[in-house]
Structures are given as C-alpha cells and as structure tokens.
C-alpha positions in Angstrom: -24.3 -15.0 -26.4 -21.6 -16.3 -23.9 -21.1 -14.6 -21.1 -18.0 -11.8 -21.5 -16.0 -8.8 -19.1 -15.2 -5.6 -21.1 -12.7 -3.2 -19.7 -12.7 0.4 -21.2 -9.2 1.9 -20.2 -8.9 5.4 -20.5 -6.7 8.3 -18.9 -9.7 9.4 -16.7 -10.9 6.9 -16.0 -11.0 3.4 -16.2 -14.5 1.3 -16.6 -15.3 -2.4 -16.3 -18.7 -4.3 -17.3 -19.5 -7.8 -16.7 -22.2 -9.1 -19.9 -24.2 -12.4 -19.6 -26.2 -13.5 -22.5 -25.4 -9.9 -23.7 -27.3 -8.5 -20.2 -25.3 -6.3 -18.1 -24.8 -8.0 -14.5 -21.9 -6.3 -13.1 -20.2 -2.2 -13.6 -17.4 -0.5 -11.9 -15.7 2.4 -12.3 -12.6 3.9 -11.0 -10.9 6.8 -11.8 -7.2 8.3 -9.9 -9.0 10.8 -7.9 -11.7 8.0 -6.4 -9.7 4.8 -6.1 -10.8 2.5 -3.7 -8.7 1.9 -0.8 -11.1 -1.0 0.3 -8.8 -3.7 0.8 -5.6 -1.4 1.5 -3.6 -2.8 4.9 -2.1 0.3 7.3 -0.3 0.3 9.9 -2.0 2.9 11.9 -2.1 4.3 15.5 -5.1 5.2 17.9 -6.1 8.8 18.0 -8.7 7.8 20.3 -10.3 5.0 22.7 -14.0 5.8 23.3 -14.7 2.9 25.8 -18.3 4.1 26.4 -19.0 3.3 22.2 -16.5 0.4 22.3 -14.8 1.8 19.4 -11.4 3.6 18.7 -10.5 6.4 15.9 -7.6 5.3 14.1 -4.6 7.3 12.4 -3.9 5.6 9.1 -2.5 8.6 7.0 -6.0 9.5 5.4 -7.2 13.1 6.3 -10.5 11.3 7.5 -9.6 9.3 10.6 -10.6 5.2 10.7 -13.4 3.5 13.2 -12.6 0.6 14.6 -14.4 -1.2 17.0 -12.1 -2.0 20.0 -13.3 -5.8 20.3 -11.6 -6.2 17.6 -7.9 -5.2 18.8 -7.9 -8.8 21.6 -7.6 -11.1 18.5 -5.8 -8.9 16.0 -2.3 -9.8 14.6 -0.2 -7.9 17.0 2.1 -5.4 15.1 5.4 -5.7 17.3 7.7 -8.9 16.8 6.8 -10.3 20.6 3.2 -11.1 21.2 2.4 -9.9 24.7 -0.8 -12.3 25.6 -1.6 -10.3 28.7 -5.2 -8.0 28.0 -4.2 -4.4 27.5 -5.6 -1.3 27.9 -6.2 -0.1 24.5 -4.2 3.4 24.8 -3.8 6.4 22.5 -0.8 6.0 20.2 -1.1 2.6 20.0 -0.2 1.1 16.7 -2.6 -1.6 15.2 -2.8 -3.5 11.8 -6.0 -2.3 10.2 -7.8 -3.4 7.0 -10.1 -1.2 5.3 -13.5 -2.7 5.2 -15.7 0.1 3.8 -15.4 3.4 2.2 -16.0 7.0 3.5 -19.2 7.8 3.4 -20.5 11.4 3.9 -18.8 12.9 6.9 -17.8 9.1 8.1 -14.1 7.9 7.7 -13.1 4.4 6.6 -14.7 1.6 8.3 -11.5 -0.5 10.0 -11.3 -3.8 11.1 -8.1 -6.0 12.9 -9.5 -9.1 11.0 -7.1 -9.2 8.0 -7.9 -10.9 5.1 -5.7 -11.3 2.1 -7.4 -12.8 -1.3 -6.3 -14.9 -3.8 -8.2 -16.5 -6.8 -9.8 -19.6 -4.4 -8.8 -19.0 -1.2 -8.4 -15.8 1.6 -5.7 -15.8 4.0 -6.5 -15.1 7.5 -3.7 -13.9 9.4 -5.0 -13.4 13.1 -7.5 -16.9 12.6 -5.8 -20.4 12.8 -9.2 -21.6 11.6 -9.9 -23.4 8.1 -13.5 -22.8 6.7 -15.0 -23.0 3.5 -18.0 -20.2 1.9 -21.0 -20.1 3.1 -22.3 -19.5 -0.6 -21.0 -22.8 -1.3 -24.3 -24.9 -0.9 -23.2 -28.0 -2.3 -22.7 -30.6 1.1 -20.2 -32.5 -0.6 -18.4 -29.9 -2.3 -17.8 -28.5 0.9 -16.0 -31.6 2.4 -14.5 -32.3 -0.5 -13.0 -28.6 -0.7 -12.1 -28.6 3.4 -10.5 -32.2 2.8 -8.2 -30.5 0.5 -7.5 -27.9 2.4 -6.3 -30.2 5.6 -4.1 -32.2 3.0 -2.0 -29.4 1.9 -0.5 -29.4 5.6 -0.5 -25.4 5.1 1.2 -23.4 7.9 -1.0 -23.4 11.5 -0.6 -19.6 12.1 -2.8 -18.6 9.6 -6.1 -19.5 8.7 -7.6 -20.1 5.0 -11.5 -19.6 3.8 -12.5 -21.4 0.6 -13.8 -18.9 -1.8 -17.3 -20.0 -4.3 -14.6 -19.8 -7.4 -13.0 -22.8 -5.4 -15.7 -25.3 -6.3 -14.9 -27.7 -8.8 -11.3 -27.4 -8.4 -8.2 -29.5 -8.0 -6.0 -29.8 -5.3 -3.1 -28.5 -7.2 -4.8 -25.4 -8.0 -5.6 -24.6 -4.4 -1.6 -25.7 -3.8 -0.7 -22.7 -6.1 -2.9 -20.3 -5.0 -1.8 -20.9 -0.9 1.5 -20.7 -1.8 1.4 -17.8 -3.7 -0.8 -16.0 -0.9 1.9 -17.3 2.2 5.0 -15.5 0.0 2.8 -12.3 -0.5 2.0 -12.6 3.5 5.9 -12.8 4.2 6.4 -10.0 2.4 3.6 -7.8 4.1 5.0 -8.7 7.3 8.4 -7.6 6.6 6.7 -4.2 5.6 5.3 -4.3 8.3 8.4 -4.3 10.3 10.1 -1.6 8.3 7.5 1.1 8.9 6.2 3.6 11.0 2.9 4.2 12.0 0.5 5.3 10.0 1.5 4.1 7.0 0.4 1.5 3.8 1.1 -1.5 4.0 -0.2 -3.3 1.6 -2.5 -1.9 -1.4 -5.4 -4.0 -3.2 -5.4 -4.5 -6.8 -6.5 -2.2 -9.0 -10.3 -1.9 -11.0 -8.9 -4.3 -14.1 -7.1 -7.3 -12.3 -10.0 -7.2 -9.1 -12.4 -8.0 -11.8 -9.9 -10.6 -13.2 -9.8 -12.4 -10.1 -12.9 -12.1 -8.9 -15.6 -12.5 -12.0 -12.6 -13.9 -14.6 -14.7 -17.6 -13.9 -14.1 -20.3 -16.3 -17.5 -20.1 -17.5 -16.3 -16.5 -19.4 -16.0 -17.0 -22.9 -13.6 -13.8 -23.3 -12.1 -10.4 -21.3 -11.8 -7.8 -24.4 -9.2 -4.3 -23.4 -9.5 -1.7 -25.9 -6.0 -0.5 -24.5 -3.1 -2.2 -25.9 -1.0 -0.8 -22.8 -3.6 -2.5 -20.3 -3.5 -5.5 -22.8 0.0 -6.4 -22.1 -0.6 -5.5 -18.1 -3.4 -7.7 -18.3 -1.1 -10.5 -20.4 1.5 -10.3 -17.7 -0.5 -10.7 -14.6 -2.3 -13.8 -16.5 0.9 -15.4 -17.3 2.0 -15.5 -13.2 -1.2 -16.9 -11.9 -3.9 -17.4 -14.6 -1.7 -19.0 -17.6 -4.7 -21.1 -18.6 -7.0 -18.7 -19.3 -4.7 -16.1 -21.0 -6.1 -17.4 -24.8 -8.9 -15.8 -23.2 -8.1 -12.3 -23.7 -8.5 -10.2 -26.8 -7.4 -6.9 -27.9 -10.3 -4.8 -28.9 -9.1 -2.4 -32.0 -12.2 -1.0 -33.1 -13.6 3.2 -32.2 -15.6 2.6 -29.1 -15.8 -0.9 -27.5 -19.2 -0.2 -25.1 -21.2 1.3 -27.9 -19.9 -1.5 -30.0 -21.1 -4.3 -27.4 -24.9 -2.2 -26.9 -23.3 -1.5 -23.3 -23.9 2.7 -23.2 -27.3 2.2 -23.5 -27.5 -0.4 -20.2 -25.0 1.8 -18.4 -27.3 4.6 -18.7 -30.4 2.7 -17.1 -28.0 2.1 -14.1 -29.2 5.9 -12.8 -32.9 5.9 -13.7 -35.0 5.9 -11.1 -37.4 4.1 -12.6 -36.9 0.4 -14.3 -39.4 -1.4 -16.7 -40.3 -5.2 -16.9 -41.0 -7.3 -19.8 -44.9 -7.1 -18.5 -44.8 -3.3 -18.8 -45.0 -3.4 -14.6 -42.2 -1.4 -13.3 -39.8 -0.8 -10.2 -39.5 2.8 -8.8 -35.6 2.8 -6.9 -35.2 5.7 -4.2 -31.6 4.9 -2.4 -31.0 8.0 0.5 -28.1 7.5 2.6 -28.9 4.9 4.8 -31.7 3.5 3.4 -32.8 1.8 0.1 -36.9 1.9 -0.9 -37.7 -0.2 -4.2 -41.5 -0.4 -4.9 -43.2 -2.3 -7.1 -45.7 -1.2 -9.7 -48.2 -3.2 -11.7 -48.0 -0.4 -14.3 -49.4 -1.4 -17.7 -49.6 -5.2 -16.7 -52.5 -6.1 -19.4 -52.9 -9.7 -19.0 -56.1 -11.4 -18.4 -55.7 -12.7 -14.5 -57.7 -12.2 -11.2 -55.8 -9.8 -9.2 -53.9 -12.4 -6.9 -52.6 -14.0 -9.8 -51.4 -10.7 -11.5 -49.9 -9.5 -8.2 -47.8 -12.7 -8.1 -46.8 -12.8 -11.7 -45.7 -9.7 -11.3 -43.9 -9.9 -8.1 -41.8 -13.2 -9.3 -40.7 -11.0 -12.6 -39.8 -7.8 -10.0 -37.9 -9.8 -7.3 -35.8 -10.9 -10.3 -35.3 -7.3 -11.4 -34.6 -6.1 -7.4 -31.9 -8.1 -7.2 -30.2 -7.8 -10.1 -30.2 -3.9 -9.7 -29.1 -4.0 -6.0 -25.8 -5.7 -7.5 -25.6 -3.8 -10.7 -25.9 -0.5 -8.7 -23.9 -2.0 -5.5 -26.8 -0.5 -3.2 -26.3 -1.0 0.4 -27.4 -0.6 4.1 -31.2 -1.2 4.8 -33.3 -2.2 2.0 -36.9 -2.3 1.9 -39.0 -4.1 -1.1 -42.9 -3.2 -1.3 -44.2 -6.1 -3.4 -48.3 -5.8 -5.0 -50.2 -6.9 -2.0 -51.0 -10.4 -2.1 -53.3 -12.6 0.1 -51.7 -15.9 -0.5 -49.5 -17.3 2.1 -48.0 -19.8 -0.5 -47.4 -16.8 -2.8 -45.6 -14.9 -0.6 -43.3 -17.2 0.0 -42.4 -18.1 -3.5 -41.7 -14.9 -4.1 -39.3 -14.4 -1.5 -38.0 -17.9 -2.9 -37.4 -16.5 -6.1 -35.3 -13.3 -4.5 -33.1 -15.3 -2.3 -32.2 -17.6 -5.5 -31.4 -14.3 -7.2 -29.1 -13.0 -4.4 -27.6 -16.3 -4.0 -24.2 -15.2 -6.3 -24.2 -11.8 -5.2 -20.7 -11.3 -3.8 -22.0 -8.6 -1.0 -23.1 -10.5 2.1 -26.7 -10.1 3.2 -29.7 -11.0 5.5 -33.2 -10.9 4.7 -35.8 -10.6 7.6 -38.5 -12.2 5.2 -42.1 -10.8 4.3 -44.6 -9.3 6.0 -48.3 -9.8 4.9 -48.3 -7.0 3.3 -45.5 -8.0 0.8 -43.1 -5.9 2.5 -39.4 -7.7 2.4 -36.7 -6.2 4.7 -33.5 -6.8 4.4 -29.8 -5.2 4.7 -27.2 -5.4 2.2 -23.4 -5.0 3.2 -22.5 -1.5 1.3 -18.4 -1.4 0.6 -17.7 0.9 -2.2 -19.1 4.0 -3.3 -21.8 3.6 -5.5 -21.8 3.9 -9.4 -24.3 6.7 -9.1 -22.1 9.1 -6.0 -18.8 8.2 -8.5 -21.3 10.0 -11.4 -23.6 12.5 -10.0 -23.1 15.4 -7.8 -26.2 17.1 -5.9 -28.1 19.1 -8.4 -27.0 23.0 -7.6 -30.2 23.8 -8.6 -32.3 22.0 -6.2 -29.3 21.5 -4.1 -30.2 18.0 -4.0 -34.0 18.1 -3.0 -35.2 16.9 -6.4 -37.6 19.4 -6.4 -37.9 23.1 -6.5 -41.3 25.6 -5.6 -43.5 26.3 -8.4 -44.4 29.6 -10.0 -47.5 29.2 -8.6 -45.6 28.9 -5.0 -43.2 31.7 -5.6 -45.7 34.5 -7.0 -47.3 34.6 -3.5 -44.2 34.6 -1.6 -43.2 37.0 -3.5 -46.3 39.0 -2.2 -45.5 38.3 1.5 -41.3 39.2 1.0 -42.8 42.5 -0.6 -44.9 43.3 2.3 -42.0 42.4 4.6 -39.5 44.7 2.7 -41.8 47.7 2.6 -43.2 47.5 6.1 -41.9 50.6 8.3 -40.4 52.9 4.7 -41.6 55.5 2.7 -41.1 54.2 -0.7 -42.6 55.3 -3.8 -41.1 52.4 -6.6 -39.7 49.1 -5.9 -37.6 47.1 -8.2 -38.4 43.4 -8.0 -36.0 41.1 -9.8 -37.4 37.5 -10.8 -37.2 34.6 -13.0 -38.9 35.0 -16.1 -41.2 32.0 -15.4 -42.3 33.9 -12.5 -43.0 37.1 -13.7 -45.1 35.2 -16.1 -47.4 33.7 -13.3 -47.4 37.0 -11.8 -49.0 38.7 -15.0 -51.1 36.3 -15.9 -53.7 38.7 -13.8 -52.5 41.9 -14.2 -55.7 43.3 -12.3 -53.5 41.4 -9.2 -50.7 43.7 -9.7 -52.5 46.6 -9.8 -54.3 45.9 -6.9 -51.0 45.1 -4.8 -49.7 48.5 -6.4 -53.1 50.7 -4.6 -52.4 49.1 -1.5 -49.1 49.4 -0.6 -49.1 52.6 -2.2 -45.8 52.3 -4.3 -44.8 51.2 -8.3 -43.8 47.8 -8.3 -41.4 47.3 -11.5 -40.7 43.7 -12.6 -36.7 42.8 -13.7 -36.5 39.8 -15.8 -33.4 37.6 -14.9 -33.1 34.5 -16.9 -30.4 33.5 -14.8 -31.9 34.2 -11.4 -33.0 30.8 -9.7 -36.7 29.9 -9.5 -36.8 30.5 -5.9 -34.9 33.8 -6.0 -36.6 37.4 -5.1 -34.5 40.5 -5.4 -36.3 43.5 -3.4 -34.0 46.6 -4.4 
C-alpha cells in the first residue's frame, strides 16, 4: 500500500494522519481552542530585560508573556524603517519582531526568537541572515552543490537569506524560482504589516493543521491526500491550484461514514497513548514522558527464540530502536530522552544499534542530538519539543489520582484510618463516632471484625461505618 495523508475535518476539531504501507508515521490534531501559534510573527515590546539571565519577557498580545533571549535582539530585523547599527541598550518598551518557536508549556510562555524564518514548499526565507545554506538532512554531497548552485543562479535579493529545505532534493531550478518568488511577495507584504501596526500585535499567522501538512509531508512520493469534508476539499483545491497545480489530481474526496475507521486508522491512533508498545518478537517498549524528561525502556518480554543471550539482547535492541524512533515522532516527544537498551557486552553491537536509531531519526523533521551509548546500553539524547503533544491535546490529569497514576490501597487506608481515628478522638468525651468510607474500604476493615471490636474496647466509643460509593479511596469522614 502506497503511502497516503488523511485529513478528518470536523467542527471540533480537525485531525490529520500521515499512512506508509498502511503504518501510521505521522498525527496531528488541532482544534479552535488549541491552535498552534508556532510559527505566528508579532510585533511585540519588552516587558522586561533581565541582564543577569540574558533574556527579556516580551509583550506579544498573549496573556502569557514571551522569553526571548536578548543575544538574539543585535542581529534581529530591526522593526523601525532606519536601522540604527550603533549597540543598544535593550530597554523596556522596546518593540522587537519575534517568531514563536515553541509552545507554552506548563506555567512557561511561548519560546521567542528574533531569527525569522518564513517557509515555503523548498526553501525558508531568512529575513535578518544574508546567508544561503542548504539542510543539514540533505546527506547527499552532490545534491547539496547542485541545490546551492541553483540557489546562487537565481540572483535572489542580498537582504535576505534562503535555506534549502530536504523536499528541495531532486528538484529543478524553475521550481525553486516559484517558490522564492512566491516567499519575497509574501515577505513584502509582512513588512508593510509590519509598518502599519502597533506593538504587540500579529503579524503574520502560520497555516493552519490541513495545508501545514500539505506543504510539509504532501511529497511526491504520496500516492493520494483523501478529505472527508467537501468544504475543506475545495479549500484544499484552491490552495493546490496557486502553488501545488501538479499534484492537485492527487486529492480525493472521501464520501463514505467514517474515513479513519475505514483506513484501520482508530485502532493505531489509540496505541499513540499506551504506555506500553509491543514488537513483532513479543519484546516490548515501556514509554514514561514527564515534563522535561522522556524514559523508554526496553523489554525482552516474551522473546522465545533460540539465541545465547548477547544475540537475543541485540536482536531485540535493532527491532526496539526502530520502534523508539518511530514513536518519538508519532507522539512528537521532546526535551531529554533517555533509551535503556537489554545490556549488551559487545562493543560492535552497541554501535549497530545506535546505527540503526540514527538511520531511523534521519527524516524526522524535529532537530536532534544524540550523545551516543554508554556500556550499559543507555542512549541519551534531546529531541527539540515544539508543539504540544498529541497526548496533553487528549488527556487531562486524572481527578482521581490527580495525576499520580496511583492511589493508596485498602490495605493502606484501613490503618490510616485507625491513626485519623485516634487523632480525632484524642482530648473528647465521645461515646459513637460516625466514620464515612469508600465501600472498598469498609470491606478491608471488616474482613476482621475481631479488629473492630478491639478498636471499639479501647477507645471506649461505637464506631459506626457510612458507606459512600462516591467518596474517594483516600477519603475519611470523622463526624
């Protein structure tokens, strides 16, 4: 099966899924109340300069303020129409040109940075860089030339700078033509915007969920994009026709009741939050992301085959670093990542392991650095973490638990409810005592009624038990 993106537009939200050979490799969501503003341009104005942390807050119109790192502001595009070149003091109420590079997260405000960068299909204009570069993915020597070559032909404007994007390779010069050209007019206009507001405000806002994926995973190696909305259909149609016209006998109108559960797609999306993931070789990966840190450990599990244990611990390795990639870019899991691989004793083996996960990240659109492997099989690495994940868009912290993953048992609770008793009584004169529990407690405390009893003599009182199936595990009502 070819490899295909499916968008599911709805009035809540809108979902996209990237299949290859039938596999999900890539899912987003967005829905109004979460949109990204990743990518959004402001024209914003320092709250504050903290020297001592070489960083700034910045006012961009959000109720969370930006960070910016003040390094940063030398090089930036400079907001008014004359370019003073003299080093200034970096002053509150200020006004910068900011691009958001990373979402809120927790109590943190949007990550800011003066480095604009505007993307096209093949190419990213850089506004405050003169420079012309190509991708680092880009491995290929010769492509590289060839692609810079092109670049230094088209005798673009010197004021800006261009990067090659990986879509880039294999195309012609026209193509990067068109897409330059389109990117300078859209540049014009920001800058005109730019003129005609006050600080803070937006500038410029990035595409949407639906034409993001278009131009970012819409590669000529997809066989088809399939819409089940016939509204996002023509949307889709007319953004095609001005820049993608080629591949617009691509896209297909889905008119059946439930295009995921049609394509076996539910079923994937659902493995995206389990915690833990099964091989083919019945060894598994256990994922535990907090919210700076990212531990996947690997787990022979039911492995059955027939192999001395440094043969089984690389077999199984090779299958999981396969899987570990693939789910830190299906779940877009960022910051620091650690891998515990099997233990293996194997120089050699180690390294082909940590061959085998660096060919795996090698399309991953998310920049990252890996440290390499310790001889314990540990692999450290850090993952650049830009949107909110699937899973924070999805969950919410259990109110149960209130996000501990666990709560006490009965076992736990039926002799702290022994010590709150003794702390409640201590100092009265009380003859009876209501005591209001969850059921599943109550049960643990009966289970020896001779117990009860016992408690009862001592503290000279009658204890009666209150059954509250509604009353948390952990709650005790003394009344």
């Amino acid at each position: 099966m070819p490899k295909e993106i499916l968008i599911d537009s709805g009035p809540q939200e809108k979902r996209a899924a990237v299949l290859n050979n039938g596999r999900l490799e890539e899912f987003y969501i967005e829905r109004p109340q979460d949109k990204t503003i990743v990518g959004n341009i402001y024209k914003g104005k320092i709250e504050a300069a903290l020297p001592s942390l070489g960083a700034a807050f910045v006012d961009i119109g959000l109720l969370k303020k930006g960070f910016l790192y003040l390094s940063e502001i030398e090089d930036s595009f400079e907001v008014s129409e004359v370019k003073d070149k003299r080093p200034q003091e970096v002053k509150k109420g200020q006004e910068v040109l900011v691009q958001v590079v990373k979402e809120s997260f927790g109590t943190k405000g949007p990550r800011l940075s003066c480095e604009i960068g505007i993307p096209g299909r093949y190419l990213v204009l850089m506004p405050s860089d003169k420079r012309v570069g190509v991708s680092r993915r880009i491995e290929d020597d010769e492509e590289k030339r060839r692609l810079k070559s092109i670049l230094l032909e088209l005798k673009l404007p010197n004021d800006v700078g261009f990067i090659v994007r990986t879509a880039a390779c294999g195309k012609s010069k026209q193509e990067l033509l068109r897409d330059a050209n389109f990117l300078l007019k859209l540049w014009g206009r920001i800058k005109k915007t730019i003129q005609g507001k006050k600080a803070p405000s937006l500038i410029y806002e990035e595409y949407d969920l639906t034409f993001r994926v278009i131009r970012d995973s819409f590669t000529d190696d997809v066989s088809k994009l399939i819409v089940n909305s016939k509204e996002e259909y023509y949307r889709i149609q007319r953004f095609m026709n001005t820049f993608l016209r080629y591949l617009t006998n691509k896209v297909e109108l889905y008119r059946g009741d439930d295009l995921f559960e049609d394509k076996d797609v539910e079923k994937q999306i659902s493995r995206v939050f389990e915690k833990k993931i099964y091989l083919k070789s019945k060894a598994y990966l256990v994922i535990e992301p907090t919210e700076g840190l990212v531990v996947i450990d690997v787990n022979s599990g039911g492995f059955k085959k027939r192999l001395e244990q440094e043969e089984t611990a690389f077999k199984v390795n090779c299958e999981a670093a396969l899987e570990a990639a693939h789910q830190l870019r299906l779940r877009d899991l960022g910051g620091i990542i650690v891998i515990d691989f099997i233990d293996m004793y194997k120089e050699q083996h180690r390294r082909e392991v940590l061959n085998v996960l660096k060919k795996s990240l090698s399309n991953d659109r998310a920049k990252y650095d890996i440290l390499g492997i310790s001889k314990f099989g540990v692999v450290e690495m850090t993952r650049e973490r830009i949107h909110n994940t699937v899973q924070a868009l999805s969950f919410q912290d259990c109110p149960y638990c209130h996000g501990k993953g666990r709560v006490k048992s009965t076992v736990t609770m039926s002799i702290l409810v022994v010590k709150e008793l003794k702390k409640f009584i201590k100092g009265k004169a009380l003859r009876a005592i209501n005591l209001t529990l969850n059921p599943a407690v109550i049960d643990e405390i009966l289970k020896d009624k001779g117990n009860l009893s016992f408690l009862e003599r001592r503290l000279r009182l009658k204890i009666n038990l209150i059954s509250n199936p509604s009353a948390h595990i952990e709650d005790i009502k003394i009344s």
